[in-house]
C-alpha positions in Angstrom: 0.0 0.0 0.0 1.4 3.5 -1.1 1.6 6.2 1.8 -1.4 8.0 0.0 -3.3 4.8 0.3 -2.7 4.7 3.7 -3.5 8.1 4.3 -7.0 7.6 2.7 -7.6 4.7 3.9 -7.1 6.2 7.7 -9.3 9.3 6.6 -11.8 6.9 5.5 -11.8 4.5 9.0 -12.0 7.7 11.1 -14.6 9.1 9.2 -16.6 5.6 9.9 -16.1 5.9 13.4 -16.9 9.3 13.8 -20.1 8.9 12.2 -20.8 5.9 14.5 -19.7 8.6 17.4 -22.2 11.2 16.4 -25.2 8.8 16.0 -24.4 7.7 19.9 -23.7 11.7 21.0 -27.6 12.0 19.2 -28.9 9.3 20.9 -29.7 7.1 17.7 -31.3 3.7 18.5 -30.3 1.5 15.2 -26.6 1.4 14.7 -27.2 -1.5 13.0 -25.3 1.2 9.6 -22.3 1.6 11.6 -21.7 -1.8 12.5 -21.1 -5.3 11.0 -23.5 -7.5 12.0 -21.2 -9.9 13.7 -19.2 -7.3 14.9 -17.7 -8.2 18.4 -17.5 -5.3 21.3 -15.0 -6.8 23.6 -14.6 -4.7 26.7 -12.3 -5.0 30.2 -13.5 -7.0 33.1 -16.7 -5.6 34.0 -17.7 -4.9 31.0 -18.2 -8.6 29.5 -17.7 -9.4 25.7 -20.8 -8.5 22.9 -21.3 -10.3 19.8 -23.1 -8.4 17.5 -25.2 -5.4 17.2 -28.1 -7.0 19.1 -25.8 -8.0 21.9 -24.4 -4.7 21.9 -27.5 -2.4 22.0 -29.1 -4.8 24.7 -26.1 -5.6 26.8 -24.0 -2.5 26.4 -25.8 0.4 25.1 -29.4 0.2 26.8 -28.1 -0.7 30.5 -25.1 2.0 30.4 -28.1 4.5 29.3 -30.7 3.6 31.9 -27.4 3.6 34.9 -26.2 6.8 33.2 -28.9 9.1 31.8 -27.8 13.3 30.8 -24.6 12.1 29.2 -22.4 14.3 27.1 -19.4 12.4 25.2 -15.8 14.2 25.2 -13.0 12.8 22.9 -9.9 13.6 24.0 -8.5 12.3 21.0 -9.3 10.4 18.1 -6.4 8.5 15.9 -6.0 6.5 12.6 -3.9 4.1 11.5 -5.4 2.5 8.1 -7.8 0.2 8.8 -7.9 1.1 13.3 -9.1 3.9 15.1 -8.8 4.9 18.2 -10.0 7.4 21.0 -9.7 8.1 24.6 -11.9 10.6 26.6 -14.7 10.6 28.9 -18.6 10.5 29.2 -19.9 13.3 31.4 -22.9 11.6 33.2 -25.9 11.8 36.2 -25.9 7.8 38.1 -29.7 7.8 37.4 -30.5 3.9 37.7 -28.7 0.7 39.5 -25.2 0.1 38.6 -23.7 -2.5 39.6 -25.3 -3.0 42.3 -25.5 0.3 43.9 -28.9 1.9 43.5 -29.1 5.5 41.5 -27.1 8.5 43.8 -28.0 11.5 41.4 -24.7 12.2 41.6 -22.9 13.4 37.9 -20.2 11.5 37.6 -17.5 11.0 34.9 -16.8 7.4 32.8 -13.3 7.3 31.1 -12.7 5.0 28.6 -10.9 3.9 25.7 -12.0 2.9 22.3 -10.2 0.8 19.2 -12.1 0.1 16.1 -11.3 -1.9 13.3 -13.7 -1.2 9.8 -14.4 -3.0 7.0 -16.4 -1.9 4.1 -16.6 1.1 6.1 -18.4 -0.3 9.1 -17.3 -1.2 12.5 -16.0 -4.8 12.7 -14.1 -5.0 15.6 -14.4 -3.4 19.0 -11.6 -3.5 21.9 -13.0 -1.4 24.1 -11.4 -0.2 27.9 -13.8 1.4 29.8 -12.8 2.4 33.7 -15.6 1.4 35.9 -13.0 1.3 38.8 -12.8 4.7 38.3 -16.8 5.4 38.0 -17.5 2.9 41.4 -15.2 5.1 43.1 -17.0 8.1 42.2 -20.3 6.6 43.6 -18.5 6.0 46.7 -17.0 2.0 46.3 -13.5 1.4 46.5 -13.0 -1.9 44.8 -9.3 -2.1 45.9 -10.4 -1.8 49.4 -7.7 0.9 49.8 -5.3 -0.8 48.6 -5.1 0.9 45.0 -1.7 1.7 44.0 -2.3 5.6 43.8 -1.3 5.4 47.3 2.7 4.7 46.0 1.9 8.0 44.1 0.9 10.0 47.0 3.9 8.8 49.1 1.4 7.0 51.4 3.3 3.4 51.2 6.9 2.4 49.9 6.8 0.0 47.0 7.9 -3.4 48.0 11.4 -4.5 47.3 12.3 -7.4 44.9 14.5 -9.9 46.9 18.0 -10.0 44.8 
């Protein structure tokens, strides 16, 4: 592939996702154009695997929207690399229904994540997807490290462990 291919072909995969972006900032139910149907969604732990659109809209999109209602989407950053995109930012949100397991607080939180696509034939095909609900429990008041997160190394709070030689 020439550089100009290349170049075109990433102009062309970030323009696919971006599209696919704008129909989630609107709110768009069918995304069924932006993405193959056996596309898979696979997220961190916590956020489980989805095969397919169908799997996607009813295991991803509808329960993060009835957890998380008001939500505004800020991209950081969007990259492409021919055929992958990428993007990191964060979704600006009020905790409006259960998530898991802690019933709704009100509170307006923010969800960080990060986002790799892959596109075929100018839809979505592929999906890693990193999405920090660590970071979104803690907000809501739920430490899942118990205290023990590393942060605490950062703030001087506890000395690293030593390696025996």
């Amino acid at each position: 592939m020439t550089p100009e291919d290349h170049a075109r072909q990433s102009a062309e995969t970030l323009a696919a996702v971006r599209r696919m972006e704008d129909a989630l900032v609107a709110g768009e139910n069918d995304m069924t154009r932006y993405f193959h149907a056996d596309f898979l969604w696979r997220g961190n732990q916590g956020c489980g695997t989805k095969k397919g659109v169908a799997e996607f809209r009813h295991n991803w999109q509808l329960p993060l929207r009835a957890a998380f209602t008001d939500r505004t989407y800020v991209t950081e950053k969007f990259l492409a690399d021919g055929d992958w995109a990428a993007c990191f930012g964060h979704i600006e949100a009020t905790h409006s229904g259960p998530f898991m397991g802690l019933a709704p607080t009100g509170k307006r939180i923010r969800i960080p994540y990060m986002d790799f696509w892959r596109v075929e034939d100018g839809r979505i095909a592929d999906n890693p997807v990193s999405v920090d609900f660590a970071s979104v429990l803690a907000q809501l008041g739920h430490d899942v490290f118990g205290g023990e997160g590393w942060e605490a190394y950062d703030r001087g709070e506890r000395e690293p462990a030593r390696p025996e030689a």
